[in-house]
C-alpha positions as CSV (number, residue, x, y, z in Angstrom):
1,X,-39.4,-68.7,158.6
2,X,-40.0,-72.0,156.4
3,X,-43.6,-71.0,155.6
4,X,-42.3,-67.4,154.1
5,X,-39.4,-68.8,152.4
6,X,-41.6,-71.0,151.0
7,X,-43.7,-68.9,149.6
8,X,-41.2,-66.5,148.2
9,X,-40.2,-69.2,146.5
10,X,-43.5,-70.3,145.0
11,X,-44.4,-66.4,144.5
12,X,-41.0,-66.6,142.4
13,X,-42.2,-69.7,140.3
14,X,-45.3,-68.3,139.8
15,X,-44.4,-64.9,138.3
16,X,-41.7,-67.0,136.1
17,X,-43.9,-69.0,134.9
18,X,-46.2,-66.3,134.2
19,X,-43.4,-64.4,132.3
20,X,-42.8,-67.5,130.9
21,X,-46.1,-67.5,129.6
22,X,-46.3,-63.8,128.3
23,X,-43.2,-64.8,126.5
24,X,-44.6,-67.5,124.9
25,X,-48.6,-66.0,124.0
26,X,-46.2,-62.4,122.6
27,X,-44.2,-64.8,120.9
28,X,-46.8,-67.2,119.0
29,X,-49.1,-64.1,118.0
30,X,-46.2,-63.0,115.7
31,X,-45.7,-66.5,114.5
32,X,-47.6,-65.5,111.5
33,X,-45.6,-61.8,110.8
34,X,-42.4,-61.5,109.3
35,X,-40.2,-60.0,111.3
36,X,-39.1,-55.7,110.7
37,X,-36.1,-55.4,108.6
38,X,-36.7,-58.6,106.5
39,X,-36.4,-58.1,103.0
40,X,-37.3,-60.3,100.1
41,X,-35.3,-59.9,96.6
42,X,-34.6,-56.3,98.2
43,X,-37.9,-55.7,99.0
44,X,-39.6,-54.3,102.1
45,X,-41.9,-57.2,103.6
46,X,-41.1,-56.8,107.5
47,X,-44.0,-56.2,109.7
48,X,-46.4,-58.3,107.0
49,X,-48.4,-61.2,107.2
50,X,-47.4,-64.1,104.2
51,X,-50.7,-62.7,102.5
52,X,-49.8,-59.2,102.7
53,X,-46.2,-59.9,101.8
54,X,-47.3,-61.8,98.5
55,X,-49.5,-59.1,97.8
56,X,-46.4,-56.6,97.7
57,X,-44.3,-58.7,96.1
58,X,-47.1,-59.7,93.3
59,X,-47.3,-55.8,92.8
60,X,-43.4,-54.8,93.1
61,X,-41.7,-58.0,91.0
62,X,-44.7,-60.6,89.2
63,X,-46.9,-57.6,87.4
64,X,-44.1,-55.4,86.1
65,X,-42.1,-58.8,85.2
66,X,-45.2,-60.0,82.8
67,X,-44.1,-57.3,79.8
68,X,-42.4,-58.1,76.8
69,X,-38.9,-57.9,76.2
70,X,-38.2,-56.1,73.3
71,X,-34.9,-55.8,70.8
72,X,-33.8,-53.8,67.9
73,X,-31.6,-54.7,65.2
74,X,-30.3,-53.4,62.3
75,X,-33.9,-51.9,61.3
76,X,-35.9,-55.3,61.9
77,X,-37.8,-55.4,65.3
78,X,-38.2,-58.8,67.8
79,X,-40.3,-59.4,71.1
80,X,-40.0,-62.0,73.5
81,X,-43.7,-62.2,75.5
82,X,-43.3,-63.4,79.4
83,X,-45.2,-66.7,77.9
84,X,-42.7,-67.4,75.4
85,X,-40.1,-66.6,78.1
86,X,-42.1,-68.6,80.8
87,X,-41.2,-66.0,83.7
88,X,-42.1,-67.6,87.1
89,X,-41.8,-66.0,90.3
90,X,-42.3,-68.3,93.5
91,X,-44.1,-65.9,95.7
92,X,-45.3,-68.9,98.0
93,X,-41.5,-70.1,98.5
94,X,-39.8,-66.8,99.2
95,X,-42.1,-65.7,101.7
96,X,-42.0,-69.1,103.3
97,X,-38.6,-68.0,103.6
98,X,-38.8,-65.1,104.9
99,X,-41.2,-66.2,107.8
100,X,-38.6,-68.9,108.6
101,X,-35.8,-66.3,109.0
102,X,-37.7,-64.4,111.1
103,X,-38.4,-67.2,113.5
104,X,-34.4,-67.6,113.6
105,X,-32.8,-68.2,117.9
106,X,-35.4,-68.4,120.8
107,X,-38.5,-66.8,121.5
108,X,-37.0,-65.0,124.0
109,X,-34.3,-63.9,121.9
110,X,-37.4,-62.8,119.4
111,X,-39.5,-61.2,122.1
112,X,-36.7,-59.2,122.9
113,X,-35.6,-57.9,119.3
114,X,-39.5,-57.2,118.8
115,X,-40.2,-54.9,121.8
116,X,-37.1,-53.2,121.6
117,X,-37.5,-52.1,118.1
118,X,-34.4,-54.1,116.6
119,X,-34.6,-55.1,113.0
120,X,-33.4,-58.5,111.6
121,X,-32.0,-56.9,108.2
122,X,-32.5,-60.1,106.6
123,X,-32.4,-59.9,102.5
124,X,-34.2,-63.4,101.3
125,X,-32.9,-64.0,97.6
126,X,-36.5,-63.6,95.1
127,X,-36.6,-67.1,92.9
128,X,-37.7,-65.6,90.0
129,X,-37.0,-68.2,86.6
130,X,-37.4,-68.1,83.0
131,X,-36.5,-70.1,79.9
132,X,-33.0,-69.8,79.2
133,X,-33.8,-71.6,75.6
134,X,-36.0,-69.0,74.7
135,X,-33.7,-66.3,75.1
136,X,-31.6,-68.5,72.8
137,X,-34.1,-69.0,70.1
138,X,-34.7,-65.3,70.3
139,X,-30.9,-64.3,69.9
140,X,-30.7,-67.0,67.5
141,X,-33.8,-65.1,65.1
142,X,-32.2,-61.9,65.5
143,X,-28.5,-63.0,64.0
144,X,-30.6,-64.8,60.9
145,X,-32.0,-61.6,60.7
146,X,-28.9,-59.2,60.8
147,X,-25.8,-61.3,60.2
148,X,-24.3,-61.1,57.0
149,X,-21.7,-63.0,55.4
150,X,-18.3,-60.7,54.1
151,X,-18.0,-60.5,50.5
152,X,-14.2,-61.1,49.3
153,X,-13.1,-59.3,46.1
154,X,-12.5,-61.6,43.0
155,X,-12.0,-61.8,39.4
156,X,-13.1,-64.5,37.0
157,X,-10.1,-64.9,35.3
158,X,-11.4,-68.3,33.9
159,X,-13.6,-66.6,31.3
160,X,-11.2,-63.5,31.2
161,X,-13.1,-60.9,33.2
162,X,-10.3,-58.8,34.5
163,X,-12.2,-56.3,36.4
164,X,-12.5,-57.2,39.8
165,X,-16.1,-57.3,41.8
166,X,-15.2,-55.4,44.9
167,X,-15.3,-56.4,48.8
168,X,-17.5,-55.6,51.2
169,X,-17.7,-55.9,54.9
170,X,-20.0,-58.2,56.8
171,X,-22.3,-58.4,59.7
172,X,-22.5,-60.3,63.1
173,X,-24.4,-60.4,66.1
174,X,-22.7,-59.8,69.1
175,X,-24.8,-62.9,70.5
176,X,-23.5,-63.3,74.1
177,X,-23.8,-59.5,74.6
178,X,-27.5,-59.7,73.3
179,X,-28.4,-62.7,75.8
180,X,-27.2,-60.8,78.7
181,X,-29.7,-57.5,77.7
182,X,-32.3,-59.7,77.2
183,X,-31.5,-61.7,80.2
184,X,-31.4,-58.2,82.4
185,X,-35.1,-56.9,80.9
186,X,-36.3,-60.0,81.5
187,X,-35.9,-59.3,85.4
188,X,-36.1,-56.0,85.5
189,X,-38.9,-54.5,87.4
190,X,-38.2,-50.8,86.6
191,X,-38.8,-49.1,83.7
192,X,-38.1,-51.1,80.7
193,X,-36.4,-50.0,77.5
194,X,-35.9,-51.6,73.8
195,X,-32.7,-54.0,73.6
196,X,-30.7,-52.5,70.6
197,X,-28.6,-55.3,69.4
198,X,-25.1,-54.3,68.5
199,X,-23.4,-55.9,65.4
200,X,-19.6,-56.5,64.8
201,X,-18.2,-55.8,61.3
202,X,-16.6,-58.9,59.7
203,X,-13.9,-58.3,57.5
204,X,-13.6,-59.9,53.5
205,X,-10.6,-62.0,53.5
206,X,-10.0,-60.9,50.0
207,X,-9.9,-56.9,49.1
208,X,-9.3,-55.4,45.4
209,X,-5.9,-54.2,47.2
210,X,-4.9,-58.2,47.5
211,X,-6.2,-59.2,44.0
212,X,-4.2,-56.3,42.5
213,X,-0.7,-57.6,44.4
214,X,-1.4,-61.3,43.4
215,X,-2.2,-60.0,40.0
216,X,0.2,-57.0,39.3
217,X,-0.2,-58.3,35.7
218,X,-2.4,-59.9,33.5
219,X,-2.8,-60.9,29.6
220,X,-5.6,-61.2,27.7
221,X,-5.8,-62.1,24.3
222,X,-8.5,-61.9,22.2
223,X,-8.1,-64.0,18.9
224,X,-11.2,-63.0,16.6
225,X,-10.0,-59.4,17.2
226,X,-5.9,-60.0,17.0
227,X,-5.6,-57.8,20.0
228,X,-3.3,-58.6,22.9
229,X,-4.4,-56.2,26.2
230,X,-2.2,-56.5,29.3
231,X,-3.5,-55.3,32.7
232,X,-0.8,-53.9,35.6
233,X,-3.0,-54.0,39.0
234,X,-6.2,-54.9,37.2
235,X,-6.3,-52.4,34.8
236,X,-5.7,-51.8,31.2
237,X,-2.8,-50.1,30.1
238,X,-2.2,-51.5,26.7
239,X,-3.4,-53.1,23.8
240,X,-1.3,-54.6,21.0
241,X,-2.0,-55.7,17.6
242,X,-1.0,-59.6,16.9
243,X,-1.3,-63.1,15.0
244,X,-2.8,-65.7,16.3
245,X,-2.7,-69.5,15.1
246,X,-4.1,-70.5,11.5
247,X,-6.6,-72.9,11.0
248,X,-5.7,-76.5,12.4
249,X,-2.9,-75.2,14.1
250,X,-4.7,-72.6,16.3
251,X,-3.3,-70.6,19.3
252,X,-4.8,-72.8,22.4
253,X,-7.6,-71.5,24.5
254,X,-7.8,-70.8,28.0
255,X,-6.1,-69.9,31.3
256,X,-2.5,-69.9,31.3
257,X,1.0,-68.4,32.6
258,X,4.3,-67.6,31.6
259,X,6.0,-70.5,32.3
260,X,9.4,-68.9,30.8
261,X,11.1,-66.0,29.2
262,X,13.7,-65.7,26.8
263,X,16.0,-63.0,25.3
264,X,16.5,-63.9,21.2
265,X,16.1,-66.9,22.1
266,X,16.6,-70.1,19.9
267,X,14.1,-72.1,18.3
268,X,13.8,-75.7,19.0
269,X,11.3,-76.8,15.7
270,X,9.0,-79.3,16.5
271,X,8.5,-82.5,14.9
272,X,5.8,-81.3,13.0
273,X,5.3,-81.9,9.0
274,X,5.2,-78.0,8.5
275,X,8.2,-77.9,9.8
276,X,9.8,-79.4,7.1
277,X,13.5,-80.4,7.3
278,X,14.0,-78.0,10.1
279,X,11.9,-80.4,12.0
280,X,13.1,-81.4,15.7
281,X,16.5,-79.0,14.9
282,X,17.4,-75.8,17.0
283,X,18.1,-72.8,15.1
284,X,20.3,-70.3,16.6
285,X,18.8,-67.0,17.9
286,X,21.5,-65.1,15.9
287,X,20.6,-66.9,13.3
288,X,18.2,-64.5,10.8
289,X,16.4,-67.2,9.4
290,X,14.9,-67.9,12.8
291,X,11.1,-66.6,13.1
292,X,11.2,-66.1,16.8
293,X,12.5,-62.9,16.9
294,X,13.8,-60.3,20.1
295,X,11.4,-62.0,22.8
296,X,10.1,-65.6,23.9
297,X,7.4,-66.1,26.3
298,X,6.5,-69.5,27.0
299,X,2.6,-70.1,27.3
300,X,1.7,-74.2,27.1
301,X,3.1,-76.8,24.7
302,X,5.2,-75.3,23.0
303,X,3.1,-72.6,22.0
304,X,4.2,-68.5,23.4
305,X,4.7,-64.8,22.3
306,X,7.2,-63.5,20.4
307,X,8.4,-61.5,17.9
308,X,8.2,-61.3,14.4
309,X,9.4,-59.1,11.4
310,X,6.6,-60.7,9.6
311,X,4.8,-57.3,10.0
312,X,2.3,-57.8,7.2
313,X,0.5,-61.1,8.8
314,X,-0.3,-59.1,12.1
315,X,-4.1,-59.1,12.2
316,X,-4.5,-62.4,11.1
317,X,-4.0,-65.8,11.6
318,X,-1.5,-66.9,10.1
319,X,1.0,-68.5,13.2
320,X,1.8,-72.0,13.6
321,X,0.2,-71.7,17.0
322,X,2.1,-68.8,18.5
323,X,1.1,-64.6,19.2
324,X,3.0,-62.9,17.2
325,X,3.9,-59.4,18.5
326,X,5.9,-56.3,16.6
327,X,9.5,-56.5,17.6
328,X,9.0,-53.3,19.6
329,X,5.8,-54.1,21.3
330,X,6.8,-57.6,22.5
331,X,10.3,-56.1,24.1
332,X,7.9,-53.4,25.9
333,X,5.4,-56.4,27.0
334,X,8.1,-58.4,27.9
335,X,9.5,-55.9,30.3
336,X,6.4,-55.5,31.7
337,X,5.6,-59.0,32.2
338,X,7.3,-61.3,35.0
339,X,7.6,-64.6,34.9
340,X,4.3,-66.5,35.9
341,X,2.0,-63.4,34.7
342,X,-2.0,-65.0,34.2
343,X,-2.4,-65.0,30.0
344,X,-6.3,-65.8,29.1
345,X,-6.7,-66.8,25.6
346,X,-10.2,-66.2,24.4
């Protein structure tokens, strides 16, 4: 009984061991195959040998990836090559990878998911890397290329052009949206297509609309042709004969405002030698002897518009430094005016 029992037992052993052994030769001649269902970078590469699966992976992902990237913009055209871009793909390191999941648990547990046909779905990520400062420099040469700065409206009121340039709109590079196309071509393996780069409009700060509500009116005064032309919302509307300063006592030049405004106002004389013995008085605005007749507006230093029933010296100069206006043309500019109108004196 001790003799059979015995060799049960080593008959047991044996056929262990030699199960054992099958285990082990089944398992080591698929040491070298990735196991079914393992996938690299969504991929296919179960059932392959690391040569075969860098093979397919060389065709699928490295050849379609070395193709330029190329972008549109606002009519000018860019490229980015896969050497400016320096695309690597680490074949050798992903399959590695791959073999090393499918050696995952025991080589029992791997004999057993062989014969019976189980897959491993296993997805192994795809280390694919480029230059992230190219992609930079690229976006960066497209918005030289397309951006372009707003225009504001303006008028040059400090040599008396009242007509205003007009705005216009501006350009820019939607520059984060442009990396992230690029980026996505870079690593795409399908069929490629041209980045169009889209623009944002950038607004003037200034329009014509803003220039004419900060200017709703504006003098000019021209004093070789004794002609006073005010402007409501930038444009002309009327021109008035006038006086201008005599010689040595001329009307000042340049860029000024109303600084005040006065109904038959008085007149304080300055302390002038013209002046006479009315110097540094006030006469009355009732009174008739006063030259500053119906309207006062104050420009600089004393000097301003008025009126004048001096009729006959209109067209000339013949003021003490004052515009002289027709009694009924500086009431109608004077109504039209508000206090701290622009006056250019050419």
């Amino acid at each position: 009984m001790r003799t059979r029992l015995s060799l049960i037992a080593a008959l047991l052993v044996g056929l262990l061991l030699a199960g054992a052994g099958a285990v082990y030769g089944y398992d080591r001649s698929r040491a070298d195959r990735i196991a079914d269902g393992v996938r690299v970078g969504g991929i296919e590469v179960g059932g392959l040998t690391p040569v075969q699966a860098r093979a397919k992976l060389r065709r699928a992902v490295l050849d379609p990836l070395d193709r330029p990237v190329r972008v549109r913009a606002a009519g000018h055209r860019f490229r980015l090559t896969p050497a400016q871009a320096r695309i690597a793909v680490d074949l050798d390191g992903s399959v590695a990878a791959a073999l090393g999941r499918s050696r995952d648990g025991n080589m029992i547990g791997r004999t057993v998911r062989a014969l019976s046909g189980k897959r491993l779905a296993a997805d192994v990520p795809l280390d694919v890397n480029y230059s992230h400062r190219a992609v930079r420099t690229l976006v960066k040469r497209v918005g030289a290329a397309v951006d372009r700065d707003a225009v504001d409206a303006a008028v040059d009121l400090e040599h008396g052009s009242v007509t205003p340039t007009p705005e216009h709109a501006g350009r820019e590079l939607r520059m984060r949206r442009l990396a992230r196309e690029v980026r996505l071509q870079l690593l795409n393996t399908g069929a490629r297509t041209v980045v169009r780069a889209r623009t944002r409009v950038v607004e003037p700060k200034v329009t014509v609309a803003d220039l004419e509500k900060r200017y709703p009116a504006v003098i000019v005064v021209n004093r070789s042709a004794f002609q006073l032309t005010l402007y409501k919302n930038l444009q002309p509307v009327r021109t008035y004969g006038i006086a201008v300063g005599q010689v040595g006592l001329e009307t000042p030049a340049g860029l000024y405002n109303i600084q005040n405004k006065a109904v038959n106002p008085d007149w304080h004389v300055p302390n002038s030698a013209w002046a006479g013995d009315l110097a540094g008085t006030v006469v009355p605005g009732t009174d008739p002897s006063n030259p500053i007749k119906a309207r006062w507006m104050g420009i600089y230093a004393g000097a301003g518009i008025h009126g004048t029933d001096e009729i006959d010296s209109l067209g000339s100069a013949a003021s003490h430094g004052c515009i002289r206006m027709a009694i009924p043309d500086v009431v109608d500019l004077y109504d039209r005016t508000p206090l701290g109108t622009t006056i250019y004196i050419a």
